[in-house]
N, C-alpha and C positions, 0 to 999 in steps of 0.2 A: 032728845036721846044722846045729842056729839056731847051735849057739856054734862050730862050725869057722867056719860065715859070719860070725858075729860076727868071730871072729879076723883073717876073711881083707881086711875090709872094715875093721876099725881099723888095719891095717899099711900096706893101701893108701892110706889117709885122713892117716896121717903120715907116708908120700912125699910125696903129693900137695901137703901141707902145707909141706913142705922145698922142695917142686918151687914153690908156690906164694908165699914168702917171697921168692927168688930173684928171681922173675919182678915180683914188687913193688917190689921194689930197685930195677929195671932200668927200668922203666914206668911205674909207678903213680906221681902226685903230687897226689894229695888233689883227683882231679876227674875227672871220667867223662862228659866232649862224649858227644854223639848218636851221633858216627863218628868213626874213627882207630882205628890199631893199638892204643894201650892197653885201649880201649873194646873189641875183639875181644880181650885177653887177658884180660879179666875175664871176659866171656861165656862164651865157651871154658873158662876152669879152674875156671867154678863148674857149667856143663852136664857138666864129665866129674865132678867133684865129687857132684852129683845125680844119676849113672848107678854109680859106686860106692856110693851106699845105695840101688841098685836100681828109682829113679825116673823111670816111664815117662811120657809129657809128652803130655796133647793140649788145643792150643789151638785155640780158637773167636773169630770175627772178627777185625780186625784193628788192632793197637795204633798211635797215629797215630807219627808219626816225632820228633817234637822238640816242645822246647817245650809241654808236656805234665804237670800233675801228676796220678798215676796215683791212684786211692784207692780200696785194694782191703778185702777181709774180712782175718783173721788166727787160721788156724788152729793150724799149726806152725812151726819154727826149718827148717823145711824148703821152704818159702814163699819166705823169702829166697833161697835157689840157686836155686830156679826163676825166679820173678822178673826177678831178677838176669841168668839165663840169656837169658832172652825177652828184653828191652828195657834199653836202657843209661840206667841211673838210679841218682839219686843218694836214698838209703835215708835216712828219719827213723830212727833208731833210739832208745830208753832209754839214758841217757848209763852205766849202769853195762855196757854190750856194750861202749865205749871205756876200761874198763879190767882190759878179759879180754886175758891173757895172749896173745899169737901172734893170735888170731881180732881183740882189739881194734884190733892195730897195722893189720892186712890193712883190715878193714873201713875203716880213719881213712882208708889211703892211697886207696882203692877211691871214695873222697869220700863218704864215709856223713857225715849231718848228726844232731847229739844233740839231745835234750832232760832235761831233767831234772822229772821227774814231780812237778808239786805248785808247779811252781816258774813263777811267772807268769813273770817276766823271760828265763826261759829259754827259755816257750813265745814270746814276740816274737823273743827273738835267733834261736831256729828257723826265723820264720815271714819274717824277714827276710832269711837265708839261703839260703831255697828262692826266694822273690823275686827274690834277686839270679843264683842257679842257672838260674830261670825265662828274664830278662831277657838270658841267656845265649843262650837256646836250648838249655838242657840240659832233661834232664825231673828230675821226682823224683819217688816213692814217698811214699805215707801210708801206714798201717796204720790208719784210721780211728777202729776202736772202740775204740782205745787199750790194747787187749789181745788175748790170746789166747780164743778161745772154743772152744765145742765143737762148732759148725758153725751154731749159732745166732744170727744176726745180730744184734748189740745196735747201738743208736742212734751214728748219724757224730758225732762233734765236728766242728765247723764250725770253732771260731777259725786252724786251720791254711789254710781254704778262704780266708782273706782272701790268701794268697799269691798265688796265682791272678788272683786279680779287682787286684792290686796292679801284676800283671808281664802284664794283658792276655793269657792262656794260658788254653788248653784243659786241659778237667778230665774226665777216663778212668775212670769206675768198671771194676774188675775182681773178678771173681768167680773164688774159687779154692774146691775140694772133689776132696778125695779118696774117691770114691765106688769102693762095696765091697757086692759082693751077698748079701744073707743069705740061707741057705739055707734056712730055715724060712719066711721073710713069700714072699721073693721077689722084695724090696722092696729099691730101692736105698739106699745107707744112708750115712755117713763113714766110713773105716776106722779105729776105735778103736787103730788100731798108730800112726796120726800124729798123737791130742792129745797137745797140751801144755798145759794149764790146770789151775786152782786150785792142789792142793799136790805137783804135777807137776813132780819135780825135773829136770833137763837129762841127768843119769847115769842116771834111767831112762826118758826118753826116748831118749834115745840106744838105750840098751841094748834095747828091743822092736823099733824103727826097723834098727839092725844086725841084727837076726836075720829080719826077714821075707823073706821070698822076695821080692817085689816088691811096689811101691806104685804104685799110678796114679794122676795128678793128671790132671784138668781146669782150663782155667785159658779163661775167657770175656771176652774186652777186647766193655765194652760200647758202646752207644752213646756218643758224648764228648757233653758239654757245653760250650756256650760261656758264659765267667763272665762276657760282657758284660751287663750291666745286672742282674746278678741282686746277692742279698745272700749272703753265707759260708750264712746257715742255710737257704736255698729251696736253692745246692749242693749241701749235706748230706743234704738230706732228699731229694731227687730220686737222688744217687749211691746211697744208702741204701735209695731202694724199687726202682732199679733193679737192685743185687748182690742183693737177699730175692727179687725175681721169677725172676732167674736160679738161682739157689739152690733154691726151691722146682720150676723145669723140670726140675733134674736129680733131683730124688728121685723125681719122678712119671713119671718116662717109660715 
C-alpha cells in the first residue's frame, strides 16, 4: 500500500508541477506583496501541494500581516510548503535550490532570495535584499540555524537580523514540529518520516515522506519582536529561546 501511494502522490506532484509552471508564467515575477492575486496563487498551489504528501496543518497564534521578518527552526524541505502556504513571504534559500531544475526556476519567480554559504558578500547582498523586501512592506523568511536539524534547536545567526533593525520591521519567531506519538513512552516526539539532516539525501526523503499515510505539522507564530533599539544578536537570542520554549511545550503536554 506505501508504494501504490508513493506512485499515486509522484504523478500527482508532476501535474501539479506542469499545473504549477503554467501558473508562474502567467503571475509570478520574482516577488510575493503581502496581498494580490499572485500572492494567492502561490499560497494555494503550495497548500494543495502539502495536502498531496498528505500534510495536515495546525496553526497557533497569529502571523502579523506585513512587513515582518519571520525566523523560524528548520526541520524538513517540507517547511517551505507549509510556510509558504500560511503567510506570503519571500524565502532565504542556499543559492544551490536556484539551480535545481523546474523547483529552482518556480521558487526565483516565487521571489525566493539566495545566499551562498561561506560566502560573506553574499550574506550582505542577502541581507540587503530582505531590507529592501522589508522596506516594501513585504515579509520574508529565515531559516535561522542555517540548517536543517532533527528537532533540536541550535543557536539563531543574527547577521541576517540586521535586516530587520535596517528596514524598521517587525521580527516573528516561529516554531514548526511535526509531532508523533510513541506508542511505547507515550511521549510526544518528531515524526522520524519528516528529517532531513546530516547524510540525508532528498530521494530518500522524499521516498519515506511519499509513502506515509499522513503527517501533522504544528506550526506556532510566536510572540513578534520589535527591532527597535535592540542589536541583531539580543534579536537572535530572544527569537531563539522563544521557538526552544515553544518547542519544549509541545513535547511535554
Amino acid at each position: 500500500m506505501t508504494f501504490i501511494r508513493k506512485i499515486i502522490r509522484s504523478v500527482l506532484l508532476i501535474l501539479w508541477l506542469f499545473i504549477g509552471v503554467i501558473l508562474t508564467v502567467l503571475f509570478l515575477r520574482n516577488s510575493r506583496p503581502p496581498h494580490g492575486f499572485s500572492t494567492h496563487v502561490v499560497s494555494t498551489w503550495l497548500g494543495v501541494l502539502s495536502r498531496i504528501f498528505g500534510v495536515r496543518i495546525q496553526t497557533y497564534g497569529t502571523a502579523l500581516p506585513q512587513n515582518t521578518l519571520f525566523v523560524s527552526n528548520h526541520i524538513s524541505w517540507l517547511d517551505i510548503l507549509i510556510l509558504g502556504k500560511l503567510v506570503p513571504i519571500h524565502f532565504l534559500s542556499k543559492y544551490e535550490v536556484k539551480t535545481m531544475p523546474v523547483f529552482g526556476w518556480l521558487a526565483t519567480r516565487a521571489g525566493t532570495l539566495y545566499i551562498k554559504r561561506g560566502n560573506k558578500d553574499s550574506a550582505s547582498e542577502a541581507c540587503s535584499e530582505i531590507t529592501a523586501a522589508l522596506r516594501k512592506q513585504h515579509n520574508s523568511l529565515v531559516f535561522a540555524e542555517g540548517t536543517t536539524t532533527d528537532g533540536h534547536i541550535k543557536k539563531f545567526h543574527s547577521r541576517i537580523m540586521q535586516s530587520a533593525i535596517d528596514a524598521n520591521a517587525m521580527v516573528q519567531p516561529v516554531a514548526i514540529f511535526y509531532p508523533v506519538q510513541n506508542p511505547e513512552t507515550n511521549k510526544c516526539e518528531i515524526n522520524p518520516v519528516t528529517l532531513f539532516h546530516g547524510n540525508t539525501t532528498l530521494s530518500e526523503s522524499f521516498n519515506r515522506i511519499a509513502r506515509a499515510k499522513k503527517i501533522n505539522v504544528e506550526v506556532h507564530f510566536l510572540e513578534p519582536i520589535n527591532s527597535t533599539g535592540k542589536t541583531r544578536d539580543e534579536i537572535a537570542q530572544h527569537a531563539y529561546e522563544e521557538v526552544v520554549d515553544a518547542i519544549k511545550s509541545i513535547k511535554t503536554r
